[in-house]
Short mmCIF file of the C-alpha atoms (twelve columns), coordinates in Angstrom:
data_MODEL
# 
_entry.id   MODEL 
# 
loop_
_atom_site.group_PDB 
_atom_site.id 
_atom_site.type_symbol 
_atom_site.label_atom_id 
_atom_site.label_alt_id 
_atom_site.label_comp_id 
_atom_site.label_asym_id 
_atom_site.label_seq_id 
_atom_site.Cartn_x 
_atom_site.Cartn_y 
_atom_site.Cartn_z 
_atom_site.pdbx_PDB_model_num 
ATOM 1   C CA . UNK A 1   -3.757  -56.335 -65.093 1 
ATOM 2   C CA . UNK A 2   -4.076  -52.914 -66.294 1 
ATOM 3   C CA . UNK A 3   -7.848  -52.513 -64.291 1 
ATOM 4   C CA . UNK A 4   -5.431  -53.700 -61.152 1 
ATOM 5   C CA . UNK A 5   -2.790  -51.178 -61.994 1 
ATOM 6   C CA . UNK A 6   -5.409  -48.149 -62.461 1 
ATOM 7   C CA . UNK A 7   -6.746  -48.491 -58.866 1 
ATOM 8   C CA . UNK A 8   -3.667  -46.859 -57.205 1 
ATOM 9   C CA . UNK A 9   -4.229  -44.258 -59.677 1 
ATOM 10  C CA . UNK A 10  -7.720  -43.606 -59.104 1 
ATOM 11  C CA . UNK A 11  -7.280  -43.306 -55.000 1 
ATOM 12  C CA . UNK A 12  -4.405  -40.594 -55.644 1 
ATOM 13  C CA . UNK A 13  -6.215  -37.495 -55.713 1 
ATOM 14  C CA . UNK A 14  -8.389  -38.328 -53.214 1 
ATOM 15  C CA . UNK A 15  -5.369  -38.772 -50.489 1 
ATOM 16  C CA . UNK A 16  -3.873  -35.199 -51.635 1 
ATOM 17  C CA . UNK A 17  -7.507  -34.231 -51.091 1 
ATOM 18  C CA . UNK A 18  -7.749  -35.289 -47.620 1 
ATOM 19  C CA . UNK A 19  -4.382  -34.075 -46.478 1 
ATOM 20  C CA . UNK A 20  -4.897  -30.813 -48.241 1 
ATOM 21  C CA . UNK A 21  -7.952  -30.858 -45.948 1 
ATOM 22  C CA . UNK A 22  -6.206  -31.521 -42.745 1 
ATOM 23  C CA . UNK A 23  -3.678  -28.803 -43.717 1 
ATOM 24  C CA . UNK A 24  -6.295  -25.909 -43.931 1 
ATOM 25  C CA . UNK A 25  -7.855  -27.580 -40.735 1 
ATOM 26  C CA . UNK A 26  -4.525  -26.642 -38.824 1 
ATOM 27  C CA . UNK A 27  -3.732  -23.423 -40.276 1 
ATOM 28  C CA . UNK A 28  -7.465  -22.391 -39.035 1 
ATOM 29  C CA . UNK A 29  -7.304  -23.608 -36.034 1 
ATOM 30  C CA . UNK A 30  -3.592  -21.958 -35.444 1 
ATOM 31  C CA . UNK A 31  -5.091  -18.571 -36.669 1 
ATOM 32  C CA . UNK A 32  -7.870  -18.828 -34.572 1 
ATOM 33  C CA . UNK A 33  -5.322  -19.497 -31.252 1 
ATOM 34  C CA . UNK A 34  -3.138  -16.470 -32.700 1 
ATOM 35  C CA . UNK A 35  -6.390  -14.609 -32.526 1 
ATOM 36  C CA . UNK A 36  -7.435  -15.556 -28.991 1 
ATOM 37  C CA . UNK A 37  -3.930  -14.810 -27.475 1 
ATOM 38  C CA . UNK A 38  -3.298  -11.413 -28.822 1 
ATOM 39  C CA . UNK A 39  -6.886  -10.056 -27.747 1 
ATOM 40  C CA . UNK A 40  -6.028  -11.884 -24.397 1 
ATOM 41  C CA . UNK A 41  -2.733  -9.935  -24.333 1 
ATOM 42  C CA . UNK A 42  -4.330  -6.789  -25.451 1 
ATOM 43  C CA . UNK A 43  -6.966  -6.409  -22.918 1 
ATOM 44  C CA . UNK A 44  -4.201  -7.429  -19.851 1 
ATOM 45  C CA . UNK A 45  -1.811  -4.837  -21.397 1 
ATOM 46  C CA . UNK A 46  -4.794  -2.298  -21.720 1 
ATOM 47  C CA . UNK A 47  -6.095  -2.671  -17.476 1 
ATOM 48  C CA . UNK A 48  -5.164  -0.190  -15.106 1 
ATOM 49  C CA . UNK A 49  -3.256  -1.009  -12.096 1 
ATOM 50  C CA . UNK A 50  -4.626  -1.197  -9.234  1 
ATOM 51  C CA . UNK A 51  -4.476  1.479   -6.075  1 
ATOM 52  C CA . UNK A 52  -1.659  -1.193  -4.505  1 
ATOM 53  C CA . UNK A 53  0.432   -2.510  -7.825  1 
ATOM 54  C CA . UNK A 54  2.825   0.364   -7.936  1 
ATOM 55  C CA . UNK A 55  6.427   -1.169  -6.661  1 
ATOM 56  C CA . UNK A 56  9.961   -0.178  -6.537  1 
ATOM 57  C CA . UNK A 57  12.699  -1.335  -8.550  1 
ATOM 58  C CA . UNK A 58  13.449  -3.574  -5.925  1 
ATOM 59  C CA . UNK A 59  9.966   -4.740  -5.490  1 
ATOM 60  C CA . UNK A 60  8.779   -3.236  -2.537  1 
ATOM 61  C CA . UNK A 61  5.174   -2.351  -2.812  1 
ATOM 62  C CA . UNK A 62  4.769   1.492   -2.750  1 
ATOM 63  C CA . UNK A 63  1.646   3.344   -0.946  1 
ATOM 64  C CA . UNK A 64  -0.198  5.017   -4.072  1 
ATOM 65  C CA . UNK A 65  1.967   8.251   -5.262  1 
ATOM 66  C CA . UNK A 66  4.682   7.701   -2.734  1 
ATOM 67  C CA . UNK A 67  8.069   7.508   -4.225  1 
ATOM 68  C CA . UNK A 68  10.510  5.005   -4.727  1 
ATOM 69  C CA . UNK A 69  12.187  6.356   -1.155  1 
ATOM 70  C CA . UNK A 70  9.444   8.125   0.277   1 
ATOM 71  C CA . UNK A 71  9.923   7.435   3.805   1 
ATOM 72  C CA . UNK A 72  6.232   8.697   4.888   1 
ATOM 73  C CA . UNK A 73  2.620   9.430   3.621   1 
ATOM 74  C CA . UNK A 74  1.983   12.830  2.391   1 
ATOM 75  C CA . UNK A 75  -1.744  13.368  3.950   1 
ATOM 76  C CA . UNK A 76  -1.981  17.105  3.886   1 
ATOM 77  C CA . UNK A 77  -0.334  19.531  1.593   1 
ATOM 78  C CA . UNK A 78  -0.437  22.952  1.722   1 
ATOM 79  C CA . UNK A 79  1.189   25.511  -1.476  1 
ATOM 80  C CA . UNK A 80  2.570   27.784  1.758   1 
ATOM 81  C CA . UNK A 81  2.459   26.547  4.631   1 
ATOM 82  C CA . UNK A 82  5.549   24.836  7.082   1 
ATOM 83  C CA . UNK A 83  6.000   21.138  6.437   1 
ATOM 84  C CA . UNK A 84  5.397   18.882  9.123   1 
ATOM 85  C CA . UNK A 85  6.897   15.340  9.966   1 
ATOM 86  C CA . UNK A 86  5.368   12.698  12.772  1 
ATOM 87  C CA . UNK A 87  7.237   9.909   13.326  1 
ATOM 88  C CA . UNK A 88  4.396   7.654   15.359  1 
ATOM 89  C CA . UNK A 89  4.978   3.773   16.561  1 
ATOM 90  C CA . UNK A 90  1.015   2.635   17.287  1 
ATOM 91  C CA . UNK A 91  2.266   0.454   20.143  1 
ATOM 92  C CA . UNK A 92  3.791   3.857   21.681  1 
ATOM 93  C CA . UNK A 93  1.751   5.073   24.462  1 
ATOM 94  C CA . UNK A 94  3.260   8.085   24.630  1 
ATOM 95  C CA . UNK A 95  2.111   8.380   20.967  1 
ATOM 96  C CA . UNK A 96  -1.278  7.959   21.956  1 
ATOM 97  C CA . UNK A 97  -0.872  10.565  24.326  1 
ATOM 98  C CA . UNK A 98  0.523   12.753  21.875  1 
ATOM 99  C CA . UNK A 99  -2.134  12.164  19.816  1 
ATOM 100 C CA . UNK A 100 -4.763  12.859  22.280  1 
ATOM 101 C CA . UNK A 101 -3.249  16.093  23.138  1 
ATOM 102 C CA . UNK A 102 -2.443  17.081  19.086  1 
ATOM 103 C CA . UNK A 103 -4.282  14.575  16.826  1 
ATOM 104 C CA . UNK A 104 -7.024  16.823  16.491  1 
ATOM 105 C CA . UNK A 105 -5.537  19.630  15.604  1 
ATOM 106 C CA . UNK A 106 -2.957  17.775  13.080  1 
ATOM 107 C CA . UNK A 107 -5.840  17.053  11.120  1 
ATOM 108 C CA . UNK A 108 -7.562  19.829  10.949  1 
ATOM 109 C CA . UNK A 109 -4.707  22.006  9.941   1 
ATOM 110 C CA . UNK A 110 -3.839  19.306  7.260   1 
ATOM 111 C CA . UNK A 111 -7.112  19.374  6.270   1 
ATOM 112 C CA . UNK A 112 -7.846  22.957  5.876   1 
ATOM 113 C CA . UNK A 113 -4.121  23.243  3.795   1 
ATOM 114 C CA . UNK A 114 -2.149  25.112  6.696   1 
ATOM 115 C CA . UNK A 115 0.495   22.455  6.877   1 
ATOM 116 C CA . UNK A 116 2.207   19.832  4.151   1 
ATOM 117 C CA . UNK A 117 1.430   16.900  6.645   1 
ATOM 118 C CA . UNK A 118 4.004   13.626  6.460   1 
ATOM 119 C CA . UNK A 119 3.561   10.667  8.450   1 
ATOM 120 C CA . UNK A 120 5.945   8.214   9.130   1 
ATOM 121 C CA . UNK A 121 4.863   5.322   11.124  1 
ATOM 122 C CA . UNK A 122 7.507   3.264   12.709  1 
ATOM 123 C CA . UNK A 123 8.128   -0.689  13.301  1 
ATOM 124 C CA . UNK A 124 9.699   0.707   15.860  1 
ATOM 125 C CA . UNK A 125 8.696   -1.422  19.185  1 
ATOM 126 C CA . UNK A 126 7.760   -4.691  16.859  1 
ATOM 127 C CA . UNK A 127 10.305  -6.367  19.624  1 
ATOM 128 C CA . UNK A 128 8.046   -5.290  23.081  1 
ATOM 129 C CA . UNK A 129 4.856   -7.159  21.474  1 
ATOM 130 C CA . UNK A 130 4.419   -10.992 21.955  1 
ATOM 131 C CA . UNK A 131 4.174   -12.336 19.775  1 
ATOM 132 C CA . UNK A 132 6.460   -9.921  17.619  1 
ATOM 133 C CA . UNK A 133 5.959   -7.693  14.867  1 
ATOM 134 C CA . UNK A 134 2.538   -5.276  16.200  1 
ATOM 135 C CA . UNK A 135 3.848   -2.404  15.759  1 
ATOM 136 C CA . UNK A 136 4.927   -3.002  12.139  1 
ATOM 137 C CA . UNK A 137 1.678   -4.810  11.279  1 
ATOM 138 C CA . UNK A 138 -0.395  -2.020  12.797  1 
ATOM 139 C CA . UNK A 139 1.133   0.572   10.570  1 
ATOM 140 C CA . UNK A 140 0.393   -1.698  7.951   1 
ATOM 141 C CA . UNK A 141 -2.965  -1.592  8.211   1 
ATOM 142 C CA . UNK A 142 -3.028  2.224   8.721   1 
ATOM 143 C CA . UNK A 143 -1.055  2.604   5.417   1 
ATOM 144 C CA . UNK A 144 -3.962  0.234   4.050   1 
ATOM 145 C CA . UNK A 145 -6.705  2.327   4.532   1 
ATOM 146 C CA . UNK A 146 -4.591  4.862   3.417   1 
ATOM 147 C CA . UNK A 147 -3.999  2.990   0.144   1 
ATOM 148 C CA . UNK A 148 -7.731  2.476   -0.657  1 
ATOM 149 C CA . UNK A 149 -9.015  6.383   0.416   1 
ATOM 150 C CA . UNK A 150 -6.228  9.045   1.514   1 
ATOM 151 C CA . UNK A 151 -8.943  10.821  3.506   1 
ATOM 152 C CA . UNK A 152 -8.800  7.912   5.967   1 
ATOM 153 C CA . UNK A 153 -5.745  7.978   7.549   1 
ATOM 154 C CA . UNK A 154 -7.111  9.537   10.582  1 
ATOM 155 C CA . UNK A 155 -9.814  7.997   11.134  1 
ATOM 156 C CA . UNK A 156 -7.527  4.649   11.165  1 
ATOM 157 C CA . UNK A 157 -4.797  6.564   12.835  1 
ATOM 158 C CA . UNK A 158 -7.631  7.459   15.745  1 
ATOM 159 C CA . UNK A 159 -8.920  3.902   15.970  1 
ATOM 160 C CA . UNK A 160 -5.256  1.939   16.481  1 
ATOM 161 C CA . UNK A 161 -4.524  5.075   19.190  1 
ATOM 162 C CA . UNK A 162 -8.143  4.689   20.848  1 
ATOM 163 C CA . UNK A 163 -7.617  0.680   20.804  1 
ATOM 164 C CA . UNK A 164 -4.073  0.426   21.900  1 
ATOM 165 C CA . UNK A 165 -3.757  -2.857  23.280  1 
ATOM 166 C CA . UNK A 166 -1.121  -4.133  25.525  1 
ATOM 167 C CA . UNK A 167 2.127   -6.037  24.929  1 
ATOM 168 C CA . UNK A 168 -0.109  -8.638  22.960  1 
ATOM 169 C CA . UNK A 169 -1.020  -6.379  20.382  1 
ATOM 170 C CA . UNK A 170 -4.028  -7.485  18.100  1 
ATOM 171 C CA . UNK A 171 -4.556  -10.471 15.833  1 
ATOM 172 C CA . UNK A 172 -4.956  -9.838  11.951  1 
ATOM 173 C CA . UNK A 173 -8.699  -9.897  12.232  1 
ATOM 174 C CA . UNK A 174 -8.902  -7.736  15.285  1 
ATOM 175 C CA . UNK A 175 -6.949  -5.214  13.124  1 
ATOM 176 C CA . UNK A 176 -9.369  -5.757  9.961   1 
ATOM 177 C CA . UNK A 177 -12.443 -4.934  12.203  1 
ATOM 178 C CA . UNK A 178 -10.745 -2.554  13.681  1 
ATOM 179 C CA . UNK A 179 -10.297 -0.784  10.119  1 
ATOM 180 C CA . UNK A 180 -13.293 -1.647  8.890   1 
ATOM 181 C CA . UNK A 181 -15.603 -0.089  11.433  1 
ATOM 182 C CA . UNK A 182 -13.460 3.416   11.856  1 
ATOM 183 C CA . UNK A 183 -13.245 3.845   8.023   1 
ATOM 184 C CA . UNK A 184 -15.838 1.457   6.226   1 
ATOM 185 C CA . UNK A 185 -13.159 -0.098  4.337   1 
ATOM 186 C CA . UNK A 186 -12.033 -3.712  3.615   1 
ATOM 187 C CA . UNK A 187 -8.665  -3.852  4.116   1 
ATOM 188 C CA . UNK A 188 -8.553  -7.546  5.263   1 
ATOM 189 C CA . UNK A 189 -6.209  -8.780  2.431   1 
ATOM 190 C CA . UNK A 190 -4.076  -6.422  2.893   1 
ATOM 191 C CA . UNK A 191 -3.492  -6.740  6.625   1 
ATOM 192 C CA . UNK A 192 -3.583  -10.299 6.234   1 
ATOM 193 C CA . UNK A 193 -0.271  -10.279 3.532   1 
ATOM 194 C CA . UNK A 194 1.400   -7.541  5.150   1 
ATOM 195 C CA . UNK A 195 1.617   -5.589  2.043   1 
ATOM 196 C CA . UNK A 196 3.466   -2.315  3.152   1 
ATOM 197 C CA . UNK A 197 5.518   -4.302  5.477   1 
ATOM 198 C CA . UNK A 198 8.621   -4.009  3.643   1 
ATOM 199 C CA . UNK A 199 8.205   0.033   2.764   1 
ATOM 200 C CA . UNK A 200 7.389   -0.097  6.832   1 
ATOM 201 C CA . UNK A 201 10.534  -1.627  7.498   1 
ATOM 202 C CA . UNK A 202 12.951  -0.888  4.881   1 
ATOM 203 C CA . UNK A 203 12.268  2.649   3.549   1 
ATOM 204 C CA . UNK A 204 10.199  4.448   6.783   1 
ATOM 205 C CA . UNK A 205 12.520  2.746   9.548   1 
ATOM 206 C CA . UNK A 206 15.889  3.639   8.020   1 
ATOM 207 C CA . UNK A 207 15.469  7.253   7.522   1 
ATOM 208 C CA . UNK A 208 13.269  7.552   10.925  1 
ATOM 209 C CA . UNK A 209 16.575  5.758   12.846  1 
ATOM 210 C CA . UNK A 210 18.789  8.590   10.963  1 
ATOM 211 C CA . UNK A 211 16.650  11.534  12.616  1 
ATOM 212 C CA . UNK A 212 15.254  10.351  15.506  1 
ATOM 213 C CA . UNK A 213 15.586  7.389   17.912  1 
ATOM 214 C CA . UNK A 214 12.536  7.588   19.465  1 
ATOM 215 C CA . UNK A 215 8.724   8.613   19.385  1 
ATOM 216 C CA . UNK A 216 6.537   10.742  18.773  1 
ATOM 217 C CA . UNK A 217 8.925   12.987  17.233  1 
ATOM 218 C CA . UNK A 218 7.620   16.035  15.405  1 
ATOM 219 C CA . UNK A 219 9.613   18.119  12.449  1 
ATOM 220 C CA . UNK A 220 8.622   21.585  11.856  1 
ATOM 221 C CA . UNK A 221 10.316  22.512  8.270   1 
ATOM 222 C CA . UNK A 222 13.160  20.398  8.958   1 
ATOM 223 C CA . UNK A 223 13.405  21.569  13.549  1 
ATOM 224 C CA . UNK A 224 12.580  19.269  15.816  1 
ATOM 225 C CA . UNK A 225 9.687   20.130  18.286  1 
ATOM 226 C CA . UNK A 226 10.588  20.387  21.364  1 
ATOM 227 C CA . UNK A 227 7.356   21.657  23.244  1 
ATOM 228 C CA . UNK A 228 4.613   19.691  25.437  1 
ATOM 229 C CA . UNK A 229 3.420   16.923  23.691  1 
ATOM 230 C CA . UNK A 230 0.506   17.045  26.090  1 
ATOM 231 C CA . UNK A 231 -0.587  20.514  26.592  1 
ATOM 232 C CA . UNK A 232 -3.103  20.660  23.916  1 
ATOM 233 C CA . UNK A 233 -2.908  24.035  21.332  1 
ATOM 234 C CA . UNK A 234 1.286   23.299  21.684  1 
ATOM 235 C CA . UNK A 235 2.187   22.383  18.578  1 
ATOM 236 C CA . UNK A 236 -0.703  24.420  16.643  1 
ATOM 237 C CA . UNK A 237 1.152   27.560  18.698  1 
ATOM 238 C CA . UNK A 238 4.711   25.983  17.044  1 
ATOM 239 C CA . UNK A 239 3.477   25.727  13.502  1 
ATOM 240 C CA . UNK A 240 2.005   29.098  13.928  1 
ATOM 241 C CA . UNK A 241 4.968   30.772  14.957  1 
ATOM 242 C CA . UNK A 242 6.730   29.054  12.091  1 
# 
């Protein structure tokens, strides 16, 4: 009886052993997860954002170094010279005349620093396209390529003026080629979400409707032009004479 009682004895320490053993086990292995997830968090915390992950408060995603309610892309600046505002719709073919007449010379000046050169393009005639909505997802994709290299606004800006299409406007992978072959830029995902859309619609639109109803409409330091839009060397003459 007492060799019987001794067994449960015996078999104690080896139980405490084995559960001590499957204690350490788990604090290891929760160490080793703590471990894991703070080096996971660190390097996520430690990334730069991207050239599109700046957004407003409201969640609008903003152009890179555009303000909260920037209404336009600042693609010239100049420490002296007048400021300049466009207002352009790319389904506008008066725009497109405009920009035939001045486009080169808008460039050039921004460019060279002569002018502080702001573009605002409208959404303006999204309702004359069928289906809806070119005009708005044309400026997109200029603001895209604008997004991924400054420098090429005009070149996209030249390429949706030189390719205006009718009321149909241009599918999303008309615009991507369209992009890609003026500028040499992949813009496709972009286009494709409509990622400036809502700045387009809700920050550009709003303030364009306030000082203008229509387009192209040029701003020398706050005047309204009111020249040619067609004789070529107008508006140079204007900001000139500014």
């Amino acid at each position: 009886r007492l060799a019987r009682m001794a067994s449960p004895r015996s078999r104690s320490p080896l139980f405490i052993a084995i559960v001590a053993a499957f204690a350490c086990f788990g604090a290891l292995l929760v160490l080793a997860l703590a471990i894991v997830i703070g080096v996971v968090v660190w390097n996520g915390s430690s990334e730069e954002p991207g050239p599109e992950a700046s957004s407003a408060s409201d969640g609008l995603v903003l152009p890179p170094g555009v303000a909260e309610d920037q209404p336009y892309l600042e693609v010239g600046t100049s420490e002296d010279g007048p400021v300049v505002d466009v207002y352009v719709d790319f389904l506008c073919p008066h725009c497109a005349t405009f920009h035939d007449a001045q486009g080169e010379d808008l460039a050039r000046m921004a460019q060279d620093g002569e002018i502080t050169l702001r573009m605002h393009p409208r959404p303006m005639l999204d309702e004359s396209s069928s289906p809806a909505g070119y005009s708005g997802r044309a400026a997109n994709a200029a603001v895209c390529a604008y997004a991924q290299d400054p420098a090429q606004w005009f070149a996209a800006e030249s390429a949706l003026f030189e390719e205006q299409p009718d009321a149909a406007g241009l599918s999303d992978e008309e615009l991507t080629g369209l992009v890609r072959d003026a500028t040499g830029l992949d813009v496709s995902d972009c286009i494709t979400e409509g990622t400036y859309l809502p700045w387009i619609e809700e920050v550009v639109e709003p303030e364009a409707l306030s000082r203008t109803q229509g387009t192209p409409a040029v701003f020398i330091d706050g005047e309204e032009f009111t020249g040619d839009i067609t004789a070529p060397g107008a508006l140079e003459e204007a900001v000139a004479a500014a």
